[in-house]
N, C-alpha and C positions, 0 to 999 in steps of 0.2 A: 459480388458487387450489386444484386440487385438489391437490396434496401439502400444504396447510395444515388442507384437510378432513381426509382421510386421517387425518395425524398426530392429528389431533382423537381419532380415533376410534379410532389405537394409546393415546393418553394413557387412553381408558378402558376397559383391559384388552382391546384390538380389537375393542369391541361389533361384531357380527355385521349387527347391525341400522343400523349406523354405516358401516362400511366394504364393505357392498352395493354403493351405487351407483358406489362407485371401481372395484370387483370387477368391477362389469358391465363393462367398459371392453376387460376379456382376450377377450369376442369378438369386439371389433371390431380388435385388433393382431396380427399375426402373429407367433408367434415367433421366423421372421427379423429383419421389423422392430422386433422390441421387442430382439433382440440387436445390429443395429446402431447404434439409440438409445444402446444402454449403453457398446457399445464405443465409442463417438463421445467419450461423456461422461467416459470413465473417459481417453482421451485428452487432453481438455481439461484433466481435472486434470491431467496431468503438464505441460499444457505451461505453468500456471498455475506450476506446482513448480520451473519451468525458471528463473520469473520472480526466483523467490526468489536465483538464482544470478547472475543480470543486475542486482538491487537490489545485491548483494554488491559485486561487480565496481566496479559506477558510484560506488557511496561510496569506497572503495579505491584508484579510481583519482585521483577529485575530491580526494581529502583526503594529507595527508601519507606517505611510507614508514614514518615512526616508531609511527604508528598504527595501522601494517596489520594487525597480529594480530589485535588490539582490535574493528577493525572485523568483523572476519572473523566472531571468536567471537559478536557480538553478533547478528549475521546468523543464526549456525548455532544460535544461543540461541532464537531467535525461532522459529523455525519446526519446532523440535520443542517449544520450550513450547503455541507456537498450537496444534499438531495436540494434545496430552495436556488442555490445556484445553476446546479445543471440545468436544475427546469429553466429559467431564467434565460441563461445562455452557453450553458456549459453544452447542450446536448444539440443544439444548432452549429455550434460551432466546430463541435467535431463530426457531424455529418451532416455537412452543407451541400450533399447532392453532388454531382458530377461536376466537378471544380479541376481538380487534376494540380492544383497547385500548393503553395504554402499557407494559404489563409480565404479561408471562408463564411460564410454568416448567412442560415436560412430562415432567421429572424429570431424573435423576441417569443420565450412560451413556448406551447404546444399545442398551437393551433390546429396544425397537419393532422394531427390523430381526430379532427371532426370531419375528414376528407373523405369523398366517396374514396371505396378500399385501403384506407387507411389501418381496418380492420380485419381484412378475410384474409382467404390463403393467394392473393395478389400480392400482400407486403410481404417483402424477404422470404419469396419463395416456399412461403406456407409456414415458416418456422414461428411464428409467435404475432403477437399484435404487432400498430404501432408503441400502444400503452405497454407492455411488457417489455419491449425494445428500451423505452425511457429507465424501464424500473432497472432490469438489469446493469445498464449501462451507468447509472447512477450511482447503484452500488460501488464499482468498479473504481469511479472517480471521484469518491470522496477516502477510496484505501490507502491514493496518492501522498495526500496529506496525514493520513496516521502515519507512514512510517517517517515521514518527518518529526511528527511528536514525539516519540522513540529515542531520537537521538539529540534533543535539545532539552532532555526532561532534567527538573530540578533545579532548573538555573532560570529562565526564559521569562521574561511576562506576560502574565495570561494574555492582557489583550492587544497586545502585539502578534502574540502567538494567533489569536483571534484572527486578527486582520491577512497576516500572511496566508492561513490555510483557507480561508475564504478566494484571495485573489487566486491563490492556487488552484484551486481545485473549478472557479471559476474561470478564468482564462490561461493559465500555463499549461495545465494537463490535458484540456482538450484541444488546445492547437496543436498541439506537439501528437498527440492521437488521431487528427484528421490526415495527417499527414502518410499516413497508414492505413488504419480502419476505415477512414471517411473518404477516401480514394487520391487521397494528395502525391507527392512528390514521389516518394518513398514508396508507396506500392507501387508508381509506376515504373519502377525499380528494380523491383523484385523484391526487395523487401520482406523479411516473414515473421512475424510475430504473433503466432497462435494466440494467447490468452494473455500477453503484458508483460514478460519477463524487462521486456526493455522498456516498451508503451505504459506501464504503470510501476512495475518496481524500481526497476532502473534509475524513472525519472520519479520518483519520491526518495530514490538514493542518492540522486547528484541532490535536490534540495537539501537532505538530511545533511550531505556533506560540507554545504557551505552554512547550514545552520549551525552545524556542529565548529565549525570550522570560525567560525563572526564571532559568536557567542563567547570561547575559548572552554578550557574544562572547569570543572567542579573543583570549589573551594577543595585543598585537602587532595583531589585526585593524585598530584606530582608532586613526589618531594623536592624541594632544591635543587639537590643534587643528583636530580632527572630519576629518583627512584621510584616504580607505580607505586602506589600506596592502594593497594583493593579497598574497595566499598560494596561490600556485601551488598545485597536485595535483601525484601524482606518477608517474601514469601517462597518458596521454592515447588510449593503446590500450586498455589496459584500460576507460579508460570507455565508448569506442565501442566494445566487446567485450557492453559490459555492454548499452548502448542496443538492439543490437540483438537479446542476448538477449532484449532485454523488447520487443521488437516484434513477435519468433515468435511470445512467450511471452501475448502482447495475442490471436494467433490462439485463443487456450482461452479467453482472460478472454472475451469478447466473442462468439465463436464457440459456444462453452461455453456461454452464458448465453441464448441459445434453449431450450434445455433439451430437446434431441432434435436428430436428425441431420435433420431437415427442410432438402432439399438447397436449397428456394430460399430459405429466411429465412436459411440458416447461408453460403449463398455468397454472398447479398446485406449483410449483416453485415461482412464479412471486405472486401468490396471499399470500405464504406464505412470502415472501420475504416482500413483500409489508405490511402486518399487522403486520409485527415483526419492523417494519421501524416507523410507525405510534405507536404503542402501547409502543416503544423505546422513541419516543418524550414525550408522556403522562407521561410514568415513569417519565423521568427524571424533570418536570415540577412539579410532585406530590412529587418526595422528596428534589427538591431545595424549597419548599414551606418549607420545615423543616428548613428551613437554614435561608431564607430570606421570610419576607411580600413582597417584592416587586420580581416581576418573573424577568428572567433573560435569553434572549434569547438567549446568547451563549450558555448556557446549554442545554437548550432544542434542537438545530440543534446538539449540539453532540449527545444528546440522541437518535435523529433518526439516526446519522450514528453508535453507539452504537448497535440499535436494526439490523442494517445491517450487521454489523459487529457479532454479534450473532446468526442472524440467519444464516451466510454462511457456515458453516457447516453442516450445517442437512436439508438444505432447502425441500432437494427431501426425507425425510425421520421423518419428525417430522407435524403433523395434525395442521391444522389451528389453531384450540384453543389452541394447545400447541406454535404454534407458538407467537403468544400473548402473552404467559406469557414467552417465551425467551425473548421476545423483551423487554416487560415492566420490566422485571428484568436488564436487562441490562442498560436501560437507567436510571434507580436508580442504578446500582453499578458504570456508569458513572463517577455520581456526587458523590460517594462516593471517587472515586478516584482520581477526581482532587483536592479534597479539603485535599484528606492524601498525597499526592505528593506535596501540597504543605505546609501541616504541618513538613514534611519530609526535605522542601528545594528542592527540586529537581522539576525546572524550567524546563516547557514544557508550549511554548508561547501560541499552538494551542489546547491542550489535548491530540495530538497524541498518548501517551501512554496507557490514562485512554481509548481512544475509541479502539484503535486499540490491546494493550496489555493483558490490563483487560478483555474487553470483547470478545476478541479474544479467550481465554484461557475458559469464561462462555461459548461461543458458542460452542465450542469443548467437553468441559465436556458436557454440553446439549443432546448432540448425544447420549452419554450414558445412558440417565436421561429419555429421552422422545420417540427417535426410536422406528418409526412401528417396526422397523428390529431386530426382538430377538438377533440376533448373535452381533451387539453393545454391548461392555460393558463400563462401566465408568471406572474401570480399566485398560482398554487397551486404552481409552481415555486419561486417567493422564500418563501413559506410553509414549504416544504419544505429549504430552505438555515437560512433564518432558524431552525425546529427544531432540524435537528442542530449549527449552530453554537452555538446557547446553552448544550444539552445537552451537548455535546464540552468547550468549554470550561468548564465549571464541573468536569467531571468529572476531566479532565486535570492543569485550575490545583490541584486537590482532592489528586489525588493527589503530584503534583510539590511541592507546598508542604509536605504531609506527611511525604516522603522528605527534602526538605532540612530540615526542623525536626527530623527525628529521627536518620537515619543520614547526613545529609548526599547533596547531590546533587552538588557540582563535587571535583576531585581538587584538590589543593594547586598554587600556582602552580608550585611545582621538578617534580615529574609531570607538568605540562603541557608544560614547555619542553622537559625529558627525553623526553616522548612515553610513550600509553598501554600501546605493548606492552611496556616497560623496568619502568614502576610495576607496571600489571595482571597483566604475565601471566611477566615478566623473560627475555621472549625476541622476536627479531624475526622480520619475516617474510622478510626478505633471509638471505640470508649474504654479506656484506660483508666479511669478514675479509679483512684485506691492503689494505682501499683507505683512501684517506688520510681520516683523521678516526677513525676505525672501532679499536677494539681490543680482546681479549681479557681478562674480567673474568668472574668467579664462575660457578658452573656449569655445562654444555655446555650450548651454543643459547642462552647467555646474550651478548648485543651490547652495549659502553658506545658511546653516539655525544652529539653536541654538547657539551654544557657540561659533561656529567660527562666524558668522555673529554678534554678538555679541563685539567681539574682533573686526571685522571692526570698528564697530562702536565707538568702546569707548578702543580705544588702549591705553590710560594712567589709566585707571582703572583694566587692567590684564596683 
């Protein structure tokens, strides 16, 4: 909790008197080691930033050609709005300084990082700047809102989609974060949430859920007669492109989140991190075999980000062997979960929910289940689910109901069928010209395909 102190003590114009015993701290860290902490940190964010390019990738590939642009933009929308908000007030708002309660505000910007020790090894006990602290933590809060994109992809309108991930990432995901990290409710609790399994995926999973959920599925997804009707992706490299970006990319989330280059927590971390990742793929591989003779590689890359997703809560607090069976259990409740989400009806093109939601929520109870740390309880663990689920969803259903009652939230069924990069954006992300289906219409980088190209062609038949 000392970067919650600290900030405490920037919010009151850097009392002197306030931010002493953080101060005292620079004699005991070298300025090697307080510059290898940093650099450590300021690597982690990127590789957190890497992550954002892996979310891209896995939606993109998981989901239709027609929609690639769509998806793309929406991705590249996120993660410059996340970063212009946090600054703004996403990053005040979840470390408002020693508050202890549900809601805090150490203002507007990032003034505080112009504060005498704002910079040395006095903030956060030597492990990074305040400047590095913004960067990482930004990363982290705009990944909230990717995995909502995830699960509403193909249907949604952009700038609806727009406005939600903005309010999100701007005021949902960081209150519901101070409340934890920034020293609220919940850590004084006991509370424990290493790197966001609940604090970030969890709650981009309850939004994912009521997006997915408002929205309803994809033209075509359910037959009638409640039968799934699969809809292929349309890359399968691209998604395993994307998977294993965000397995590097798990090296910052989780690596990262020690918060200093301390070589044994940060390579103890990494190794659990990484076996719960791997043993996450195996799971899900072993009980899609219950399902199908024939294996199924979409499943199996969730099941590694399954086992990621599981183990980020207890990374620095749960043993190797234990980590193995988070992982391998997760990536079998994976696949339990997309296949009851989709007995349920409830379309998620990517899995977003089952990876991020489901196993967001195993990872967190895990804490309780497996922690070295006797002071963990599974109780104060469901406590801590049970919080941000109610809060997520009210919040989420809040805004989504909002957006459809006003600007509308789904595109028209002929948009849908056509695909969103023809309606949104009236360009694809192929260049197809010359293959069959495909043909030239209205301005450059402009693609007709399906049923409008179809109508070209045979305009007395529709």
């Amino acid at each position: 909790m000392l970067r919650t102190r600290f900030l405490a003590a920037l919010s009151v114009v850097a009392s002197a008197s306030l931010a002493a015993p953080s101060l005292a701290l620079a004699d005991e860290i070298s300025p090697a080691l307080f510059t290898a902490n940093n650099v450590w940190m300021m690597l982690a964010a990127a590789l957190v930033f890497v992550m954002h390019l892996g979310f891209a990738m896995v939606e993109s590939g998981l989901t239709r050609a027609k929609n690639t642009t769509n998806i793309l933009f929406k991705n590249t929308f996120i993660i410059c709005a996340g970063i212009l908000t946090y600054f703004i007030v996403g990053f005040n708002l979840m470390y408002p300084g020693d508050f202890g309660g549900f809601l805090g505000f150490a203002g507007f910007g990032l003034s505080a990082g112009f504060a005498e020790g704002a910079n040395t090894p006095g903030y956060a006990g030597g492990g990074y700047t305040y400047w590095t602290d913004f960067l990482f933590q930004a990363m982290f809060a705009a990944t909230a809102a990717t995995i909502v994109s995830g699960a509403v992809a193909e249907r949604i309108k952009l700038g609806s989609f727009m406005i939600f991930s903005a309010i999100f990432v701007a005021l949902v995901y960081p209150i519901a974060g101070s409340w934890k990290w920034g020293g609220g409710f919940l850590d004084a609790a006991g509370f424990y949430d290493f790197a966001g399994s609940t604090l970030v995926h969890s709650v981009g999973g309850w939004g994912a859920l009521m997006g997915a959920m408002i929205l309803g599925p994809r033209l075509g997804k359910y037959a009638k007669d409640g039968r799934l009707m699969p809809i292929p992706g349309s890359s399968m490299p691209l998604t395993t492109v994307g998977v294993f970006l965000l397995w590097l990319g798990w090296f910052g989330f989780n690596g990262g989140s020690v918060l200093s280059a301390d070589p044994t927590l940060t390579s103890f971390t990494l190794v659990t991190t990484c076996l719960a990742a791997a043993s996450g793929g195996i799971g899900a591989m072993i009980a899609y075999a219950f399902v199908s003779s024939k294996p199924d590689l979409s499943m199996a890359l969730n099941g590694i980000l399954a086992g990621l997703v599981g183990i980020t809560a207890g990374a620095d607090v749960i043993n190797p062997n234990m980590a193995i069976l988070v992982g391998m259990i997760a990536g079998m409740l994976v696949v339990g979960s997309v296949l009851l989400f989709d007995k349920i009806k409830i379309d998620d093109p990517v899995g977003a929910i089952s990876v991020h939601l489901t196993c967001g929520i195993w990872g967190t109870l895990a804490v309780g289940l497996f922690s070295t740390n006797p002071e963990h309880s599974l109780l104060t663990q469901a406590y801590g689910v049970l919080c941000y689920g109610l809060f997520t969803v009210v919040c989420a259903s809040a805004i989504f109901l909002t957006l459809k009652a006003t600007l509308g939230l789904r595109v028209t069924e002929e948009e849908e069928l056509e695909g969103l990069d023809l309606s949104e954006h009236g360009m694809h992300a192929y260049d197809l010209a010359g293959s069959p289906g495909f043909m030239e219409d209205g301005p450059p980088g402009f693609r007709a395909t399906g049923a409008l190209a179809a109508s070209k062609l045979a305009p007395s038949e529709n």
